[in-house]
KETITI-59214 format. One record per residue (C-alpha): residue number from 1; x, z, y. Coordinates in steps of 0.05 Angstrom, whole numbers. Layout:
<recs>
  seq      xx      zz      yy
  NUM       X       Z       Y
...
</recs>
This chain:
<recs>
  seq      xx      zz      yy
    1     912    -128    -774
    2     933    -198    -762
    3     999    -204    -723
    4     959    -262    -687
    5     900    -216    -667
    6     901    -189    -592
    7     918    -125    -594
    8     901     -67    -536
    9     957     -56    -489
   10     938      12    -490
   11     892      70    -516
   12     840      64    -486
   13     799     118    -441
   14     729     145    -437
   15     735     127    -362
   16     763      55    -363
   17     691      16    -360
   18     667      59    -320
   19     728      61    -273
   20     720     -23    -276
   21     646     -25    -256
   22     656      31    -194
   23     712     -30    -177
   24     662     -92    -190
   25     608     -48    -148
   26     641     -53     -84
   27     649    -129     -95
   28     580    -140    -115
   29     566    -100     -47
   30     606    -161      -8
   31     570    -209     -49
   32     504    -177     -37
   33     525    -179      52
   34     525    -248      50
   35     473    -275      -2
   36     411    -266      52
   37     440    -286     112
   38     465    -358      80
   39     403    -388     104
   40     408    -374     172
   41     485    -386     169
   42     477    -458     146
   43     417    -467     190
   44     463    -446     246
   45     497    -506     235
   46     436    -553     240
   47     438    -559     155
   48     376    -595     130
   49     326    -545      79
   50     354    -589      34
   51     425    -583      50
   52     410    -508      58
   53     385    -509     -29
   54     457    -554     -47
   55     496    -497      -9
   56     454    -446     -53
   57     461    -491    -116
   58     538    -504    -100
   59     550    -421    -120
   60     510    -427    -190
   61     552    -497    -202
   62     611    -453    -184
   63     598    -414    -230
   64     578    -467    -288
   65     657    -481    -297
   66     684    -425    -283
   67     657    -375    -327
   68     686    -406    -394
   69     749    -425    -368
   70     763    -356    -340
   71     739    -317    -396
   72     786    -364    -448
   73     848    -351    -398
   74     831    -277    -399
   75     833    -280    -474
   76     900    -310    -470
   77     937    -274    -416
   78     898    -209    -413
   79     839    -190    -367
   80     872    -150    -317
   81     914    -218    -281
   82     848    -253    -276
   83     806    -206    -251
   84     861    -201    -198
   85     870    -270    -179
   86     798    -288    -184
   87     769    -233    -143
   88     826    -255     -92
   89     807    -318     -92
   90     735    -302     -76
   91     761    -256     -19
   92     794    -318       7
   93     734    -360       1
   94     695    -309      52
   95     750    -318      95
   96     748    -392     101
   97     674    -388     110
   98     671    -357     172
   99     709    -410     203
  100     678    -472     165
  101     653    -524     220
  102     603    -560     175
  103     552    -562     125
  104     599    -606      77
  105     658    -555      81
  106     617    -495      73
  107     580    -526      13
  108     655    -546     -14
  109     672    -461      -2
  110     610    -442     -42
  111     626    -482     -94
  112     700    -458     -99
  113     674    -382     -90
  114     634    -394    -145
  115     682    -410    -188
  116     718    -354    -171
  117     666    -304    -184
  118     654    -329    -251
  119     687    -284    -283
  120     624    -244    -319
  121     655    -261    -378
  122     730    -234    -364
  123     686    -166    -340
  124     652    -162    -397
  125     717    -172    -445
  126     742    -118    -418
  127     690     -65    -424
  128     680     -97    -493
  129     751     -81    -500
  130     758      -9    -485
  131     687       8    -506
  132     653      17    -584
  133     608     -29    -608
  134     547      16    -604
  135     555      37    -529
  136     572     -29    -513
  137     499     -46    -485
  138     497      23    -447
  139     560       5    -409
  140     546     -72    -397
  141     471     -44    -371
  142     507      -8    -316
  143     544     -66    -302
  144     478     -95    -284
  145     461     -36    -245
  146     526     -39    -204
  147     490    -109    -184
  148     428     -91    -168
  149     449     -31    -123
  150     506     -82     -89
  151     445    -129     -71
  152     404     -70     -46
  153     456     -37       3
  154     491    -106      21
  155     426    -136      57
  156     419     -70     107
  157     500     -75     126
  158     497    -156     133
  159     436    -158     175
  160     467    -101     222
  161     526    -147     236
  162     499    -208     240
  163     481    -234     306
  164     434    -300     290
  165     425    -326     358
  166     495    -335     364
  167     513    -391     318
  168     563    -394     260
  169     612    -349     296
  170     559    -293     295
  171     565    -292     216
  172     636    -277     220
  173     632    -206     225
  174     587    -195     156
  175     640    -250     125
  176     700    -216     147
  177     669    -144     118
  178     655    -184      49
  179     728    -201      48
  180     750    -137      67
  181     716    -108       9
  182     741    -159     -40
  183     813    -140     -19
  184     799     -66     -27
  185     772     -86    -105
  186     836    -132    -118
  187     882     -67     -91
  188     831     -13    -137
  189     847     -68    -186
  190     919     -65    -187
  191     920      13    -179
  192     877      46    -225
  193     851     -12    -276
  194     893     -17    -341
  195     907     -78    -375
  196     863     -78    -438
  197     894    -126    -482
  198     966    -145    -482
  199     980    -230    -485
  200     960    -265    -531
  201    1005    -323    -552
  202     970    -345    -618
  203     937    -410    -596
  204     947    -454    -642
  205     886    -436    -679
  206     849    -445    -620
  207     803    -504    -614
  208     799    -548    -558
  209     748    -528    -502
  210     695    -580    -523
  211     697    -567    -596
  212     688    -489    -575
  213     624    -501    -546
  214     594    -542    -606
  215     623    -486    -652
  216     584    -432    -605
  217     513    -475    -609
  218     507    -482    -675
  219     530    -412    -695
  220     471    -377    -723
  221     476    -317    -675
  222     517    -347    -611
  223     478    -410    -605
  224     406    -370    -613
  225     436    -328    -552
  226     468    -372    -513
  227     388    -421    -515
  228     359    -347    -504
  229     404    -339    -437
  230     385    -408    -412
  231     307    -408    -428
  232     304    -334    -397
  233     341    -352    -335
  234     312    -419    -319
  235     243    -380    -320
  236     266    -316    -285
  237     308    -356    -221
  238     252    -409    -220
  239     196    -351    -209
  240     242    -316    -159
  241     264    -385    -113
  242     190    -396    -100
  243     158    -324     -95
  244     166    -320     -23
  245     133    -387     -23
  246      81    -365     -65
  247      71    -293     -22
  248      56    -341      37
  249       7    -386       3
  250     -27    -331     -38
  251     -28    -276      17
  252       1    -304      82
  253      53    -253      67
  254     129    -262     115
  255     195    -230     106
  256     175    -155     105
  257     126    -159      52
  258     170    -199       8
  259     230    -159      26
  260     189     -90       5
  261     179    -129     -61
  262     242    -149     -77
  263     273     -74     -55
  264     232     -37    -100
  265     244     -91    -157
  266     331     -79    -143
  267     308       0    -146
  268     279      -8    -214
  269     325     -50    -236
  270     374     -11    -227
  271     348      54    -248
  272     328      22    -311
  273     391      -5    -329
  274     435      65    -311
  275     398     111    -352
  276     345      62    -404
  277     375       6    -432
  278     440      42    -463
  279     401      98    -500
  280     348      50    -517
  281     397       2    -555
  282     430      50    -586
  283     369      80    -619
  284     324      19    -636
  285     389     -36    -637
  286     407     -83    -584
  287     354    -149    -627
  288     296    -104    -622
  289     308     -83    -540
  290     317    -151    -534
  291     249    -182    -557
  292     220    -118    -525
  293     256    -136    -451
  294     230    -216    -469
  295     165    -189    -485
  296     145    -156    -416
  297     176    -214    -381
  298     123    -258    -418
  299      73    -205    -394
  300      92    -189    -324
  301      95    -267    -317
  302      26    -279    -341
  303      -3    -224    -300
  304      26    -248    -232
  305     -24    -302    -212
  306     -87    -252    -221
  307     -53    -206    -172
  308     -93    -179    -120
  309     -46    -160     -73
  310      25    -125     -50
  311      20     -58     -94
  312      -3     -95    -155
  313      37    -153    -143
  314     105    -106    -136
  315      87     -66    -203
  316      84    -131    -241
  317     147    -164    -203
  318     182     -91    -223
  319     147     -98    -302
  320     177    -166    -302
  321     246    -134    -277
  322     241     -84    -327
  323     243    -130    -387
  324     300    -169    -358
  325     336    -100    -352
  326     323     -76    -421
  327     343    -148    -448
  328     401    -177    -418
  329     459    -121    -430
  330     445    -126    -513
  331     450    -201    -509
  332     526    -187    -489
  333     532    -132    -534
  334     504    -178    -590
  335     549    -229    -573
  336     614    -183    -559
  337     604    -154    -634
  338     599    -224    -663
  339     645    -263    -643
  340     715    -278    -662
  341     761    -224    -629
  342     809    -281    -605
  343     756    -325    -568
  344     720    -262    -535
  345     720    -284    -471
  346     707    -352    -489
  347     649    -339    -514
  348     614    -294    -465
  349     636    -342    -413
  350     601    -409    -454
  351     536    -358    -453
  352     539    -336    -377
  353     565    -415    -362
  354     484    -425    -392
  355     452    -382    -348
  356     491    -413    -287
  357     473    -476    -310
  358     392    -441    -319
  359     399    -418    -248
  360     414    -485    -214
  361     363    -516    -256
  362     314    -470    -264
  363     285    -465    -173
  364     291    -545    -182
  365     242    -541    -236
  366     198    -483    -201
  367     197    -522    -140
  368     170    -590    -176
  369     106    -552    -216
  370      83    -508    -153
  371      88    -565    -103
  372      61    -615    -159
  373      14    -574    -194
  374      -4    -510    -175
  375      19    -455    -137
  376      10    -402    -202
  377      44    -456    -248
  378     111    -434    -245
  379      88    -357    -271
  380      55    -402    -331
  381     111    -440    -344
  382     159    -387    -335
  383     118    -354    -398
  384     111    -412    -434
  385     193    -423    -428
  386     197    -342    -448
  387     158    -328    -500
  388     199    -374    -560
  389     257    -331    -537
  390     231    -272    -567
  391     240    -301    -637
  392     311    -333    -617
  393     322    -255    -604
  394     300    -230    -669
  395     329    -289    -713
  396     399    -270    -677
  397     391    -196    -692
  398     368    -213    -768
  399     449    -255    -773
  400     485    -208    -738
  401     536    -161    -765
  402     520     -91    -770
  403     549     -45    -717
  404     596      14    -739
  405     585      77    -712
  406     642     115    -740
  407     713     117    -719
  408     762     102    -668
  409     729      74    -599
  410     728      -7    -599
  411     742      -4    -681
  412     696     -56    -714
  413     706    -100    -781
  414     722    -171    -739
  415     681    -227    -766
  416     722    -282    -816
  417     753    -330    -772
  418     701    -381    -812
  419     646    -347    -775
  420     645    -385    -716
  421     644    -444    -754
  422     578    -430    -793
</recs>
C-alpha cells in the first residue's frame, strides 16, 4: 500500500454501518417532521405559491454545493468530524427556523440547512469504508430504507404538534423536536460511531475542484452514473411535485387520497430496500439491478396515465418505487468500487451534487409540460428521460472493475490512479 493512500483508523466491525444508519435514521425522522408542514409554515407567513417552491428549491440548491465539498473534506480529514459538524449545523438551522420572521430569512435557512445535510456522500464513504465491496449495495439499500421509514413516521409526529391556525410560532414545537433529534444523532455520533479513516494529508495529487468534476464526466463508468443519477431524478421528482396536482385533475382526489398513496409507496420502499435490493445485487451484480430498477420505472411511468383509479394508481406509484429502490443503492456501490480510494467522497458527492441539481430542475420542468401540454405529459416525459438510462446502466457495468469476494472486509484491488483520468 501507498504511504499516500487513506488508511482505516481502525478494524473495522460487522456493526459499524449498521450502527451509522440506526444514527442517520433518527435524523432522517427530524427531516421527515418538517418536510410536509413547510407549506403551511411559509404560507403562515403570507409567502406567495411561488415563494413557497424557492423555499422548497432553496434545500435541493443546498444541497447542489454541499454534497461535493463535504464528501472531498471527509476524504481529507476523516468522516467522523464532518458528519459531526454538519449534522450540527443542520440542528442549528431548525433552530433558527422557528424563529425566522420572513419569507427571505427562512428561504436563506433552507438554503444553509441544505448544505448542511449534504453530506450523502460523507455517509456513504463511510459505509463504503467499513463495508466489502459486494455488500456494499445491501448496506447503502438500507440507508435508503432508514429514509423512507424517517419520512413515514416524521409526518404523523409533525402534524400532532403543529398547530396551523396559529401562525409561524405554531411550527415551533415540530422545529424544536427536529432539532432535538439532530442533537441526539451529533451526541450517538460522538459516542458510539468510529472514525473510519484516519487523515489524510496527501493532497498534492489532488486536483482542483473544477478539474475533478471534468475528470468524473468523462470517466467511462463515473460520468455514465453520475448522467444516470440526473436523468433518473429529474424524471422521478418531476412526477412526484405534480402528482397531487395530477390526483386533483384526474380524480378530484385532496390530501387523504394522495397521502394513502404516498404511505404505502414509503412502505414499499422501504421494505424493498431492507430485505431486496442487497441480496439481489449480490447475486445478479449491482449493472444488471440497475437497468432492472430503470426498467420498471420506465414501466410504472408509462402505465400511470391509463390508471383508473386509487388502488391501481398506488400499485403502479409503488411499481415505480420499486425500480427506484432496486436501482439507486448499486449506483453507489458501482461508483464506491470504482473510484480512486483518495477522492471517495469526492466522487459520490459530484454524483449526489447531480441529483440535487435533478431535483431542483426536474418539478420546474414537470410543472411547464402538465400546465403546457397535458396533464399525463410529465409520466411520458418522465419515460422518455428514463428509458436511455438503462443502457448508461449497462455500458457502466460492462467498464467497471470486477468486485472481489474473497478476503478481509473493505479489501479490493484500488483502480490505477490513471483511472479517473480515462
Amino acid at each position: 500500500m501507498s504511504d499516500t493512500a487513506p488508511r482505516e483508523a481502525s478494524t473495522p466491525s460487522q456493526w459499524a454501518a449498521p450502527s451509522l444508519i440506526a444514527v442517520i435514521f433518527i435524523n432522517m425522522l427530524g427531516f421527515g417532521i418538517i418536510v410536509p408542514l413547510l407549506p403551511f409554515f411559509a404560507k403562515s407567513m403570507n409567502a406567495s405559491p411561488e415563494q413557497i417552491a424557492l423555499i422548497f428549491s432553496a434545500y435541493s440548491m443546498g444541497g447542489f454545493f454541499g454534497e461535493p465539498f463535504w464528501g472531498r473534506l471527509s476524504d481529507r480529514y476523516g468522516r467522523k468530524p464532518l458528519l459531526i459538524s454538519t449534522i450540527s449545523g443542520n440542528c442549528l438551522c431548525y433552530l433558527a427556523l422557528a424563529f425566522a420572521p420572513n419569507v427571505l430569512t427562512a428561504f436563506v435557512i433552507r438554503f444553509l440547512g441544505g448544505l448542511m445535510s449534504g453530506n450523502g456522500a460523507v455517509i456513504q464513504g463511510y459505509i463504503a469504508d467499513v463495508t466489502p465491496p459486494e455488500r456494499r449495495a445491501r448496506m447503502l439499500s438500507r440507508q435508503g430504507a432508514a429514509w423512507n421509514v424517517g419520512m413515514i413516521v416524521g409526518p404523523a409526529v409533525g402534524g400532532m404538534f403543529a398547530h396551523t391556525n396559529e401562525g409561524p410560532i405554531g411550527f415551533r414545537i415540530p422545529l424544536f423536536i427536529a432539532s432535538a433529534l439532530s442533537a441526539l444523532a451529533v451526541t450517538a455520533i460522538i459516542l458510539f460511531i468510529r472514525e473510519s479513516r484516519v487523515r489524510d494529508q496527501s493532497i498534492s495529487h489532488r486536483p482542483s475542484r473544477w478539474a475533478a468534476i471534468g475528470e468524473a464526466v468523462r470517466h467511462p463508468v463515473i460520468g455514465r452514473l453520475m448522467l444516470l443519477t440526473f436523468l433518473v431524478g429529474f424524471a422521478f421528482t418531476g412526477i412526484e411535485s405534480i402528482f397531487g396536482l395530477w390526483g386533483l385533475a384526474r380524480f378530484g382526489w385532496g390530501p387523504r387520497q394522495i397521502s394513502v398513496c404516498f404511505a404505502a409507496v414509503g412502505v414499499v420502499a422501504a421494505f424493498t430496500q431492507f430485505f431486496v435490493t442487497g441480496p439481489l445485487a449480490e447475486r445478479y451484480g449491482e449493472g444488471r439491478m440497475l437497468a432492472i430498477g430503470m426498467s420498471l420505472t420506465v414501466l410504472g411511468a408509462l402505465l400511470q396515465p391509463f390508471s383508473t383509479g386509487l388502488a391501481v394508481t398506488t400499485a403502479l406509484m409503488c411499481l415505480t418505487a420499486v425500480g427506484q429502490s432496486v436501482a439507486w443503492p448499486n449506483v453507489g456501490a458501482l461508483i464506491s468500487r470504482t473510484a480512486d480510494p483518495h477522492r471517495q467522497g469526492q466522487i459520490l458527492g459530484l454524483n449526489n451534487a447531480s441529483s440535487s441539481f435533478s431535483r431542483f430542475v426536474g418539478p420546474f420542468c414537470a410543472g411547464l409540460t402538465f400546465s403546457g401540454i397535458s396533464i399525463n405529459a410529465p409520466f411520458f416525459q418522465g419515460a422518455l428521460i428514463v428509458a436511455p438510462a438503462i443502457l448508461l446502466a449497462l455500458s457502466a457495468a460492462r467498464r467497471a472493475p470486477p468486485r472481489l469476494t474473497q478476503g478481509h472486509a473493505g479489501e479490493e484491488a484500488p483502480p490505477p490512479p490513471e483511472e479517473l483520468e480515462r
